[in-house]
PDBQT receptor file of N, H, CA, C and O in Angstrom, charges set to zero:
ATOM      1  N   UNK A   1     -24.713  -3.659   4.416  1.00  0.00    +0.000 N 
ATOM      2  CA  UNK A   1     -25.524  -4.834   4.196  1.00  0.00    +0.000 C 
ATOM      3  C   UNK A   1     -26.641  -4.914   5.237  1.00  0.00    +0.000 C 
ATOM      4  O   UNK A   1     -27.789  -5.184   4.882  1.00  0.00    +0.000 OA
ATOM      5  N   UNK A   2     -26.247  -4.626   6.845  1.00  0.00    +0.000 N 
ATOM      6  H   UNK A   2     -25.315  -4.407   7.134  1.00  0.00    +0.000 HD
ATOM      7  CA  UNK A   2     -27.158  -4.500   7.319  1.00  0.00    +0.000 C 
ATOM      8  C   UNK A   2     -28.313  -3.858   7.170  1.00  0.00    +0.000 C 
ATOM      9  O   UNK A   2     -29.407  -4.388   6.977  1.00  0.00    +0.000 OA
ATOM     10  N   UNK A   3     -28.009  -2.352   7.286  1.00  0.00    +0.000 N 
ATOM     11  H   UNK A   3     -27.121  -1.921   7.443  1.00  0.00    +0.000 HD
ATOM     12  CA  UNK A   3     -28.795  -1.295   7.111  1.00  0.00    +0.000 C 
ATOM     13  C   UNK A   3     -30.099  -1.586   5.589  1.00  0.00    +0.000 C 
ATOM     14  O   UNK A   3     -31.318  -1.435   5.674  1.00  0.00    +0.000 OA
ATOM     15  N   UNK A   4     -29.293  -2.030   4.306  1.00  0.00    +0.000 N 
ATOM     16  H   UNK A   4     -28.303  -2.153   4.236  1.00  0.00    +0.000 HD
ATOM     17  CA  UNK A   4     -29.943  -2.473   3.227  1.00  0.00    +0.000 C 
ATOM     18  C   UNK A   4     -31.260  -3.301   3.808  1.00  0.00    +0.000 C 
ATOM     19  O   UNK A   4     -32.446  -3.061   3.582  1.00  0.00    +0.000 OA
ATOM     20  N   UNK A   5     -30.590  -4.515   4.756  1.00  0.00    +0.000 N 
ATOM     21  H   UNK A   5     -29.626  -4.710   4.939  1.00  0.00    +0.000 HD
ATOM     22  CA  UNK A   5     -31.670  -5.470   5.137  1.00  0.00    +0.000 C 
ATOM     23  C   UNK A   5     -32.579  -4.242   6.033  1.00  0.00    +0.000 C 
ATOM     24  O   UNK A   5     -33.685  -4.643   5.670  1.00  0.00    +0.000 OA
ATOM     25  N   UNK A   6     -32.728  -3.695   6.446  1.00  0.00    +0.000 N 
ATOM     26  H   UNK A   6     -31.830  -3.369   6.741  1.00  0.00    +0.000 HD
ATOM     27  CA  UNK A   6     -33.816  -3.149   7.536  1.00  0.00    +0.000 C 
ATOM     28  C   UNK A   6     -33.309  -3.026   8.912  1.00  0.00    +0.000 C 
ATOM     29  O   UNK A   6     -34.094  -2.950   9.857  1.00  0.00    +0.000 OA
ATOM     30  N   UNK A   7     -31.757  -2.997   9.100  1.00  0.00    +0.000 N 
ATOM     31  H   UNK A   7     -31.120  -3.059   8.332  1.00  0.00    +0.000 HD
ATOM     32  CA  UNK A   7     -31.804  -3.167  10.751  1.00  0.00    +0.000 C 
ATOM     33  C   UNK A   7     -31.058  -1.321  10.526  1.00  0.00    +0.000 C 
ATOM     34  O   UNK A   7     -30.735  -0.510   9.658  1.00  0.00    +0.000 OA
ATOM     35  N   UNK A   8     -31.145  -1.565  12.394  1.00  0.00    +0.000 N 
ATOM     36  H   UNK A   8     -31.408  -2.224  13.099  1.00  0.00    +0.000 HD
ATOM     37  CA  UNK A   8     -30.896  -0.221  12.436  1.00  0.00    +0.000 C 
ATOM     38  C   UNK A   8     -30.119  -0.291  13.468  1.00  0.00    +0.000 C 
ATOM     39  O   UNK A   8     -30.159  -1.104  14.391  1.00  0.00    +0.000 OA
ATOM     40  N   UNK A   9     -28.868   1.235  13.169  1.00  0.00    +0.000 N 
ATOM     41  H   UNK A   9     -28.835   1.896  12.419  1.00  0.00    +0.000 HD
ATOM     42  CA  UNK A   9     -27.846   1.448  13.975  1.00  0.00    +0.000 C 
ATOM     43  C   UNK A   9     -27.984   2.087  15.586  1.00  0.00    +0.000 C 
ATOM     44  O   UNK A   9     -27.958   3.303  15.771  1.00  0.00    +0.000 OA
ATOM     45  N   UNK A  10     -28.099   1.329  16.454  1.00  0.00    +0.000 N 
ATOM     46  H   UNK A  10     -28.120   0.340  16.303  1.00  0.00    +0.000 HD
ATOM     47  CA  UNK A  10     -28.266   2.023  17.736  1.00  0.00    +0.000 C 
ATOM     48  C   UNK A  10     -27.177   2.966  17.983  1.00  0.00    +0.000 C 
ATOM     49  O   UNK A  10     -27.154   4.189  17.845  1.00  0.00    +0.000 OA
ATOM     50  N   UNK A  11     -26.067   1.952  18.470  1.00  0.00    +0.000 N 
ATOM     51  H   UNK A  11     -26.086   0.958  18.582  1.00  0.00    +0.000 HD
ATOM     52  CA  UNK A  11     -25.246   2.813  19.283  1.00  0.00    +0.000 C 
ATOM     53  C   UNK A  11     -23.724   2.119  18.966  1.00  0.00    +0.000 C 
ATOM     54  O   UNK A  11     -23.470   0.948  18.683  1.00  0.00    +0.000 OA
ATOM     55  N   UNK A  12     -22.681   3.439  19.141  1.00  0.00    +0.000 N 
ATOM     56  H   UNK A  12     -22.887   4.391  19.371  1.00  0.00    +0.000 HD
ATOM     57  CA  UNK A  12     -21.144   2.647  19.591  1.00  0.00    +0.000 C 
ATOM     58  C   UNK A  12     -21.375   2.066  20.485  1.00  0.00    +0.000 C 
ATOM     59  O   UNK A  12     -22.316   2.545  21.118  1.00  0.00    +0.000 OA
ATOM     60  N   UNK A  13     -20.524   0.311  21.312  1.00  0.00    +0.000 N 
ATOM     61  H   UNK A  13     -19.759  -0.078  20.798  1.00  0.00    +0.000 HD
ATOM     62  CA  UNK A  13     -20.284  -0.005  21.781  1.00  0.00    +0.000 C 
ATOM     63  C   UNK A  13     -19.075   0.263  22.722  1.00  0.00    +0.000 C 
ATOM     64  O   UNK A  13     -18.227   1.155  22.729  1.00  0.00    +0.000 OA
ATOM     65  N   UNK A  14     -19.296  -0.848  23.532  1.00  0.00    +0.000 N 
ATOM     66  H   UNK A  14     -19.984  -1.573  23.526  1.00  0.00    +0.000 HD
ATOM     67  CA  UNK A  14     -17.551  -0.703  24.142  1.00  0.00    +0.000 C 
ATOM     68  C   UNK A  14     -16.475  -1.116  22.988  1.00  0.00    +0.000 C 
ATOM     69  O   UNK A  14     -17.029  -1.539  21.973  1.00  0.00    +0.000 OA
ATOM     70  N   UNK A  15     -15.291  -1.088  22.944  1.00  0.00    +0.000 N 
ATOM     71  H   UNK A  15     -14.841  -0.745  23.768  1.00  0.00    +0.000 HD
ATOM     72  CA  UNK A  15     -14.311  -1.213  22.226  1.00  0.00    +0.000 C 
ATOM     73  C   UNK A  15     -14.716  -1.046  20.891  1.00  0.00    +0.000 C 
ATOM     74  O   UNK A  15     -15.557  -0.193  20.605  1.00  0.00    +0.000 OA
ATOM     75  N   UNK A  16     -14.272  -1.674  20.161  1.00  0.00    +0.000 N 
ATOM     76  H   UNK A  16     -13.588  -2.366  20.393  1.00  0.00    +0.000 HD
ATOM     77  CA  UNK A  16     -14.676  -1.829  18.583  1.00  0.00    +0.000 C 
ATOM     78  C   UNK A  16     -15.823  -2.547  18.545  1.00  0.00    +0.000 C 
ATOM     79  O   UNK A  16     -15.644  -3.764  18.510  1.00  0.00    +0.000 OA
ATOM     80  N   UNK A  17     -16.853  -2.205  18.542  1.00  0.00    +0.000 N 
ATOM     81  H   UNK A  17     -16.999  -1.217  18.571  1.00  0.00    +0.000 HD
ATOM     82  CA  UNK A  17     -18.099  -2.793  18.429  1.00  0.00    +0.000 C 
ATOM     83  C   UNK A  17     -19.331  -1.666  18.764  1.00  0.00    +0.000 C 
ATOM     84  O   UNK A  17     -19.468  -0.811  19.639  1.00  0.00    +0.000 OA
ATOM     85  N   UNK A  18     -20.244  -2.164  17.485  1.00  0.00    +0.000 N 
ATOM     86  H   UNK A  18     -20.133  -2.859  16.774  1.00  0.00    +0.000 HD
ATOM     87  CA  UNK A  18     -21.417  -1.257  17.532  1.00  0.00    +0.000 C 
ATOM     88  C   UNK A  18     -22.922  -2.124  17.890  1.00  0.00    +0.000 C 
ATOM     89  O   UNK A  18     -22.960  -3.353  17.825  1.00  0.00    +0.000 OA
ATOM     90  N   UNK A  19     -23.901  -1.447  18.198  1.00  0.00    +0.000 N 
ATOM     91  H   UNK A  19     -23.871  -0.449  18.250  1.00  0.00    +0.000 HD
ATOM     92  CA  UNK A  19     -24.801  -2.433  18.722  1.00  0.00    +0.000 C 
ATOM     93  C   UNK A  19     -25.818  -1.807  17.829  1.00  0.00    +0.000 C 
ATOM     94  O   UNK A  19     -26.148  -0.626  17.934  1.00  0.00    +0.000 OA
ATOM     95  N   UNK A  20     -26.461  -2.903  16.661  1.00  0.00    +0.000 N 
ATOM     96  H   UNK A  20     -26.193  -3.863  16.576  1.00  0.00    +0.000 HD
ATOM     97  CA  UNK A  20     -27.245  -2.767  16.008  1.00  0.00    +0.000 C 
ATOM     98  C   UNK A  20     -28.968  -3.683  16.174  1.00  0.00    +0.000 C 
ATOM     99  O   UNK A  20     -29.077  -4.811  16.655  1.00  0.00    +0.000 OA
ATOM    100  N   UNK A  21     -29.583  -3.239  15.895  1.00  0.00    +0.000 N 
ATOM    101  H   UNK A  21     -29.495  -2.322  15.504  1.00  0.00    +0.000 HD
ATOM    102  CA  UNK A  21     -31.198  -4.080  16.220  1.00  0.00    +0.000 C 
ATOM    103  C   UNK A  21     -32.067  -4.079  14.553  1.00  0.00    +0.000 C 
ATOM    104  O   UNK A  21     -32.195  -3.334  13.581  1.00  0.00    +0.000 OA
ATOM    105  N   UNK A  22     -32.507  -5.418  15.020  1.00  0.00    +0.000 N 
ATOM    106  H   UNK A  22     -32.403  -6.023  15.810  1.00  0.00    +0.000 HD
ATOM    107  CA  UNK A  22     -33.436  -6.272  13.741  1.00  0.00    +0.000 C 
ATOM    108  C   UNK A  22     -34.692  -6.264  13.633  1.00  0.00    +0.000 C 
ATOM    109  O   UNK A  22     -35.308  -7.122  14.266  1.00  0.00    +0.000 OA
ATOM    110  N   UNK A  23     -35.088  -5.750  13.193  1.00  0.00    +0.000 N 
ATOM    111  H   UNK A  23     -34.587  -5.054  12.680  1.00  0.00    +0.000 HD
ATOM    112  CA  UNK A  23     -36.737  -5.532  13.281  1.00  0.00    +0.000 C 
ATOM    113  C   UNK A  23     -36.914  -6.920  12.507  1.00  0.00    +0.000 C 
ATOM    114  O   UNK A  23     -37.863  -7.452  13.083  1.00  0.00    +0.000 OA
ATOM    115  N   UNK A  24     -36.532  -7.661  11.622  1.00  0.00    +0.000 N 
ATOM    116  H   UNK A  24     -35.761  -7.228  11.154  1.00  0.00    +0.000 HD
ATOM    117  CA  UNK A  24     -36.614  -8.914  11.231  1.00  0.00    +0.000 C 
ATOM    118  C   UNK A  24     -36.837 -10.089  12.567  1.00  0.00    +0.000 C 
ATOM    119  O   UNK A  24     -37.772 -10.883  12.671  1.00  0.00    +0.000 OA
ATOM    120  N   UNK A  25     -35.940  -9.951  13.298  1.00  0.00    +0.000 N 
ATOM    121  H   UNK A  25     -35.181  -9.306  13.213  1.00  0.00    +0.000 HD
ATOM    122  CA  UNK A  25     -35.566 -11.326  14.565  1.00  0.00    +0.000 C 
ATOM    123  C   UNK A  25     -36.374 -10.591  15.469  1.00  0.00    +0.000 C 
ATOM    124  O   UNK A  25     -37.438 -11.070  15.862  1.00  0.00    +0.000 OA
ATOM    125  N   UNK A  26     -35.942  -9.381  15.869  1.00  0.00    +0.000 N 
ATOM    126  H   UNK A  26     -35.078  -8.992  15.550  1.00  0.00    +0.000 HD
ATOM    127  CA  UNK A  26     -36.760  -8.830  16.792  1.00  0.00    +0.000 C 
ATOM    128  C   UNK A  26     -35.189  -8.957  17.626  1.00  0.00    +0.000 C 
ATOM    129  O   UNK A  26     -35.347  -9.425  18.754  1.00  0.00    +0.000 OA
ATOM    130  N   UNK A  27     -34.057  -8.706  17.368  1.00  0.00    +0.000 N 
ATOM    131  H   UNK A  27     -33.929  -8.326  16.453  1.00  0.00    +0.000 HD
ATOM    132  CA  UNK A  27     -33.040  -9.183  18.433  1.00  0.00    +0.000 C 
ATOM    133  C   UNK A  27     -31.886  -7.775  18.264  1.00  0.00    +0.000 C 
ATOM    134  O   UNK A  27     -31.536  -7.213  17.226  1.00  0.00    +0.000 OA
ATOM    135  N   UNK A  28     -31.554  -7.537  19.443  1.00  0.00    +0.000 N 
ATOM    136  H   UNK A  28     -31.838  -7.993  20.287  1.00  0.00    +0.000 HD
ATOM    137  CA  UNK A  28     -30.358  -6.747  19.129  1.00  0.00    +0.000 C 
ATOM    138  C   UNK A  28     -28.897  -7.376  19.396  1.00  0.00    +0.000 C 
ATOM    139  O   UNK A  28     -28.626  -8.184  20.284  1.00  0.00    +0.000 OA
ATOM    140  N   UNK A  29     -27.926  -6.783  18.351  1.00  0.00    +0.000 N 
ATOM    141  H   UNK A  29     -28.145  -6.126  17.630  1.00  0.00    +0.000 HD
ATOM    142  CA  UNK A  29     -26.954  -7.941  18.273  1.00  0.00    +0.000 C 
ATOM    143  C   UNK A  29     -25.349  -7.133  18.060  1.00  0.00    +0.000 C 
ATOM    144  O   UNK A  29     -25.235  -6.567  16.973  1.00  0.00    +0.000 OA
ATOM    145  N   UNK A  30     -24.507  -7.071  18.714  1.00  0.00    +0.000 N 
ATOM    146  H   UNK A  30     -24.599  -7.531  19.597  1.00  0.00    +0.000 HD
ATOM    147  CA  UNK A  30     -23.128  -6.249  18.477  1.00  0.00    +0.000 C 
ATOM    148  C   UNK A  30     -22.682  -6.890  17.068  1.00  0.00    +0.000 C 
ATOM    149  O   UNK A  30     -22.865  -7.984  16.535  1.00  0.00    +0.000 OA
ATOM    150  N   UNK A  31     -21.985  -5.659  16.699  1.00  0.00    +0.000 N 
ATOM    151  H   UNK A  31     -21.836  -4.770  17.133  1.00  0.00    +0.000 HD
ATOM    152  CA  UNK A  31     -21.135  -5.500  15.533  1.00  0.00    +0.000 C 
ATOM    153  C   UNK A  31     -19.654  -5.646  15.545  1.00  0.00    +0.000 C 
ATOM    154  O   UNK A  31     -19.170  -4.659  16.099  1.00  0.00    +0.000 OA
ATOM    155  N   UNK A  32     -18.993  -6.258  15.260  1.00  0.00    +0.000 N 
ATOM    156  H   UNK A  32     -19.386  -7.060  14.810  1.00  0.00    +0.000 HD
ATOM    157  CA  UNK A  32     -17.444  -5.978  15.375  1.00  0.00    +0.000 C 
ATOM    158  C   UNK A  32     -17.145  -5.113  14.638  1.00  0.00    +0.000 C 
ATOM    159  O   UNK A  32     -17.547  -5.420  13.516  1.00  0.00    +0.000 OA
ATOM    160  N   UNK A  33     -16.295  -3.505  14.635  1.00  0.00    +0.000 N 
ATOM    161  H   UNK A  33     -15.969  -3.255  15.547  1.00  0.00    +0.000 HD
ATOM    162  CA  UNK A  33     -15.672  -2.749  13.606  1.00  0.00    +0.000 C 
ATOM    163  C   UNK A  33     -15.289  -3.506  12.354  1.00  0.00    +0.000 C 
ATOM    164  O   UNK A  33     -15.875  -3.423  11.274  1.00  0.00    +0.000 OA
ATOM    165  N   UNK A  34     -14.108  -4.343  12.660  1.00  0.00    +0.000 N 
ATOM    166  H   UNK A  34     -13.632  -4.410  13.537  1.00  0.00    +0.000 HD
ATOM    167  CA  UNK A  34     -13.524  -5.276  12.002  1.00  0.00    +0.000 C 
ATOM    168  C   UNK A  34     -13.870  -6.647  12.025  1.00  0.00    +0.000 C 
ATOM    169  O   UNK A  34     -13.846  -7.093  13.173  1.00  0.00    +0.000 OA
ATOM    170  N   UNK A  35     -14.212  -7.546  11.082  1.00  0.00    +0.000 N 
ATOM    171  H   UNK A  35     -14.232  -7.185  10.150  1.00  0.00    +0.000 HD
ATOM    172  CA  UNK A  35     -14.646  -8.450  11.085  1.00  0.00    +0.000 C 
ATOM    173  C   UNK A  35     -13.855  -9.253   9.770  1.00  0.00    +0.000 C 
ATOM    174  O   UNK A  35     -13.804  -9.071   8.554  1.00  0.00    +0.000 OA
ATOM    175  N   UNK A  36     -13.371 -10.074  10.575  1.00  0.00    +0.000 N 
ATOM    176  H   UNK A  36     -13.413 -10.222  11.563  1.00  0.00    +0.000 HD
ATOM    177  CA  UNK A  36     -12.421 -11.277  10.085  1.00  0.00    +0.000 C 
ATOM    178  C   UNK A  36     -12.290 -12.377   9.671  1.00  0.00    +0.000 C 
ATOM    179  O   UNK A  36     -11.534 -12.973   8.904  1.00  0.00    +0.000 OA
ATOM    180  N   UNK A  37     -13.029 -12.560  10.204  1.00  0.00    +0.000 N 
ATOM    181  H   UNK A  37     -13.644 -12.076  10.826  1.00  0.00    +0.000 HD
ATOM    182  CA  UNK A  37     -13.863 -14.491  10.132  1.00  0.00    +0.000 C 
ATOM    183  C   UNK A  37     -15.241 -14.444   9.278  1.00  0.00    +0.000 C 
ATOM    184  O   UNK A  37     -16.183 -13.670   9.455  1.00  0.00    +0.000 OA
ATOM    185  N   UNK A  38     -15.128 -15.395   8.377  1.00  0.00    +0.000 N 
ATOM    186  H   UNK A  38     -14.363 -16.023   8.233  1.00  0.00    +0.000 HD
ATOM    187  CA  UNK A  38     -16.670 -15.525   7.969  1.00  0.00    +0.000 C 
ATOM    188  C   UNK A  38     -17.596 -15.979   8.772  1.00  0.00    +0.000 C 
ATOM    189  O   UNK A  38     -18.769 -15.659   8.583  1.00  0.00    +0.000 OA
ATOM    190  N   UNK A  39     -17.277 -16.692   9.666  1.00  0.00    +0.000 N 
ATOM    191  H   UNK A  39     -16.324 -16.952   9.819  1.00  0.00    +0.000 HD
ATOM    192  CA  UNK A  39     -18.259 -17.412  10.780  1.00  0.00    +0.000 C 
ATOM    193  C   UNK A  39     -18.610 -16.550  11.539  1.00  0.00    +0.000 C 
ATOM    194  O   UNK A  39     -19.677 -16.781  12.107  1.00  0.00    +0.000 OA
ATOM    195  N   UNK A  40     -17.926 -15.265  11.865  1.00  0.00    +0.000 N 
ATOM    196  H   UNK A  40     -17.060 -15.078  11.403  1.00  0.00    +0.000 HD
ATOM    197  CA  UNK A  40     -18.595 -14.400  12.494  1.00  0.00    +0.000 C 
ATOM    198  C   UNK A  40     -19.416 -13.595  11.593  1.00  0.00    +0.000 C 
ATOM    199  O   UNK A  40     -20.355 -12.894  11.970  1.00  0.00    +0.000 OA
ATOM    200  N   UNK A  41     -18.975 -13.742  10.247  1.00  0.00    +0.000 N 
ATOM    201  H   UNK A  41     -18.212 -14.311   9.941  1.00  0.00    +0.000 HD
ATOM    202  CA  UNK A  41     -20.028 -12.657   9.601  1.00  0.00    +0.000 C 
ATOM    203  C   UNK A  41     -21.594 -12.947   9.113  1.00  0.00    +0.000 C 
ATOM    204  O   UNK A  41     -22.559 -12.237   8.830  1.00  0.00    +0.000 OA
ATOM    205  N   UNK A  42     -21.245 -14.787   9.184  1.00  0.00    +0.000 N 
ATOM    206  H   UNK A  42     -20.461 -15.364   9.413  1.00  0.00    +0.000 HD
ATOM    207  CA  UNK A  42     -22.292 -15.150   8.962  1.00  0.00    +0.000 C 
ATOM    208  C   UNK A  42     -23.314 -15.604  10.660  1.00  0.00    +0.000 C 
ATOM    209  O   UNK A  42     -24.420 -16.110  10.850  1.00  0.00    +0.000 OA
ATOM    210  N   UNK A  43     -22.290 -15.127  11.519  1.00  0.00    +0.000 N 
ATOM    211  H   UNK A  43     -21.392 -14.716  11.364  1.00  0.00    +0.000 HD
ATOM    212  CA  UNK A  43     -23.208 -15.490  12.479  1.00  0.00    +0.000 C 
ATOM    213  C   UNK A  43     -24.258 -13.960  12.919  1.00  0.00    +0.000 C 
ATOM    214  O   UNK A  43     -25.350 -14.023  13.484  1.00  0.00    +0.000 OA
ATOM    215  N   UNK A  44     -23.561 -12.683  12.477  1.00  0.00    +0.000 N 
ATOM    216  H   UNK A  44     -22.674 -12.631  12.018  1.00  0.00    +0.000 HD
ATOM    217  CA  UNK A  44     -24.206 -11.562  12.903  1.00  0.00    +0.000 C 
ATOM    218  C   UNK A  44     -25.567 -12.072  11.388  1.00  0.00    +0.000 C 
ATOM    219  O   UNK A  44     -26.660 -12.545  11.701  1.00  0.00    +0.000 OA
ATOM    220  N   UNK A  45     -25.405 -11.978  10.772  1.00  0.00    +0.000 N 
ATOM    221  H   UNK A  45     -24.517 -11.593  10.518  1.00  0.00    +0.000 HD
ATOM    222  CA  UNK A  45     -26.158 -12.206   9.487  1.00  0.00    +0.000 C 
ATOM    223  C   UNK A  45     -27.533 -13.094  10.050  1.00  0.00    +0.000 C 
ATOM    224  O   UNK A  45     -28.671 -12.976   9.594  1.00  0.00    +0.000 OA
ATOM    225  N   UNK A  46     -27.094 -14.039  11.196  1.00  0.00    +0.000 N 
ATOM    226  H   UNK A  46     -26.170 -14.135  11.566  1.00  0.00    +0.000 HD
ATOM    227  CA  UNK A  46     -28.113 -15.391  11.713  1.00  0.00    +0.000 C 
ATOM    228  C   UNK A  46     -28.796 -14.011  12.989  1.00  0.00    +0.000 C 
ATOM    229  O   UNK A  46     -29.958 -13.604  12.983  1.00  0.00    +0.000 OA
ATOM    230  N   UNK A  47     -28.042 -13.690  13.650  1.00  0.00    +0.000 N 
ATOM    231  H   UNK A  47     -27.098 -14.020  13.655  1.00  0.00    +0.000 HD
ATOM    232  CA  UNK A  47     -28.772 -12.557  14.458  1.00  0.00    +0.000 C 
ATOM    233  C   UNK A  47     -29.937 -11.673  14.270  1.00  0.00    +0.000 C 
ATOM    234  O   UNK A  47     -30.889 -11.314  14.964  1.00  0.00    +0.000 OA
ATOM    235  N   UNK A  48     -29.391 -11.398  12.748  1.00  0.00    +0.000 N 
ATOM    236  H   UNK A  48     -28.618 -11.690  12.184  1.00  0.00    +0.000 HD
ATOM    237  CA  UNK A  48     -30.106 -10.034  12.466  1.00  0.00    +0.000 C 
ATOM    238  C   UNK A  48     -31.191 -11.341  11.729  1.00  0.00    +0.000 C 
ATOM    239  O   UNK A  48     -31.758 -10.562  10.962  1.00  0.00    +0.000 OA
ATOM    240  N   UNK A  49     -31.653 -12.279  11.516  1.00  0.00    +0.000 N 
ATOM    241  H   UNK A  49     -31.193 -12.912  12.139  1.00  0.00    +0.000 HD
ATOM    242  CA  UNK A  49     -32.452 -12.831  10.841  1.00  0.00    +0.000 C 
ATOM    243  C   UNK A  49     -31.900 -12.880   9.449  1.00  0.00    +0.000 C 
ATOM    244  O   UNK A  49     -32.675 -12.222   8.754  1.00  0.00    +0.000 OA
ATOM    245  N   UNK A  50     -31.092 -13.271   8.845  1.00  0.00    +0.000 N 
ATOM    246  H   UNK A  50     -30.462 -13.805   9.410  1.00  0.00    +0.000 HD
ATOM    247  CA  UNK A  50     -30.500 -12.312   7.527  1.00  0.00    +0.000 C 
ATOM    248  C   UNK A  50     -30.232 -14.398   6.868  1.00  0.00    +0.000 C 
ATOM    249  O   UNK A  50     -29.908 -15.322   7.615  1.00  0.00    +0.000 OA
ATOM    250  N   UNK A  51     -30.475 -14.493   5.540  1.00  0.00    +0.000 N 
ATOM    251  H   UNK A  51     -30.737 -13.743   4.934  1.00  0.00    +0.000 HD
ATOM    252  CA  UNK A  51     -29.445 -15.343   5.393  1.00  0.00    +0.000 C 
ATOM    253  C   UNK A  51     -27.708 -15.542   5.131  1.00  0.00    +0.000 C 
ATOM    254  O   UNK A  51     -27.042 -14.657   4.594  1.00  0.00    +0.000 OA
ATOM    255  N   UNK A  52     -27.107 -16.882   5.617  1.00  0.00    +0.000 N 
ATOM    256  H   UNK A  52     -27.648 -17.601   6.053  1.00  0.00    +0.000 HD
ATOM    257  CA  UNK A  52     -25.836 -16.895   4.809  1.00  0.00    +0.000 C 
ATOM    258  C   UNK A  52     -25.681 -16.387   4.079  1.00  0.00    +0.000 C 
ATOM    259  O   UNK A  52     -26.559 -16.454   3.219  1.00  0.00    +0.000 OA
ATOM    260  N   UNK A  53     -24.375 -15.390   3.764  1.00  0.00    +0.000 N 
ATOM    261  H   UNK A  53     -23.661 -15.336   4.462  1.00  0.00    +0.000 HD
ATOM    262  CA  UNK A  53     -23.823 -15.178   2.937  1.00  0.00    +0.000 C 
ATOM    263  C   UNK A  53     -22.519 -15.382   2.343  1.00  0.00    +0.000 C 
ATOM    264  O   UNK A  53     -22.229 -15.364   1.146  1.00  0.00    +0.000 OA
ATOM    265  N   UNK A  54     -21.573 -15.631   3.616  1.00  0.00    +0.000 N 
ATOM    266  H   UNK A  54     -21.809 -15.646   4.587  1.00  0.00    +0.000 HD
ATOM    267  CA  UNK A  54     -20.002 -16.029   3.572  1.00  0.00    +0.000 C 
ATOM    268  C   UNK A  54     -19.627 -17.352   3.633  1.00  0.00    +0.000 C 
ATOM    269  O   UNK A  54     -18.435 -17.659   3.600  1.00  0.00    +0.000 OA
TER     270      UNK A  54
């Protein structure tokens, strides 16, 4: 979903988490591997400039 929107994959993170950047926001923003919560999915979504989706 990200990638679709325009952002792009930097790098693995520490633990389970990847660090991706928004050419939309202009912001770079970690990824959780696993993601559990909609509030977190909709908060990476607010990061990347993206709307709600969950």
């Amino acid at each position: 979903m990200l990638a679709a929107a325009g952002c792009v994959f930097l790098r693995h993170g520490k633990g389970d988490h990847d660090i991706w950047s928004s050419p939309i926001s202009g912001r770079t923003f970690t990824v959780p591997v696993n993601i559990q919560s909609r509030h977190t999915a909709n908060k990476i979504l607010k990061d990347a400039g993206l709307p709600k989706a969950f």
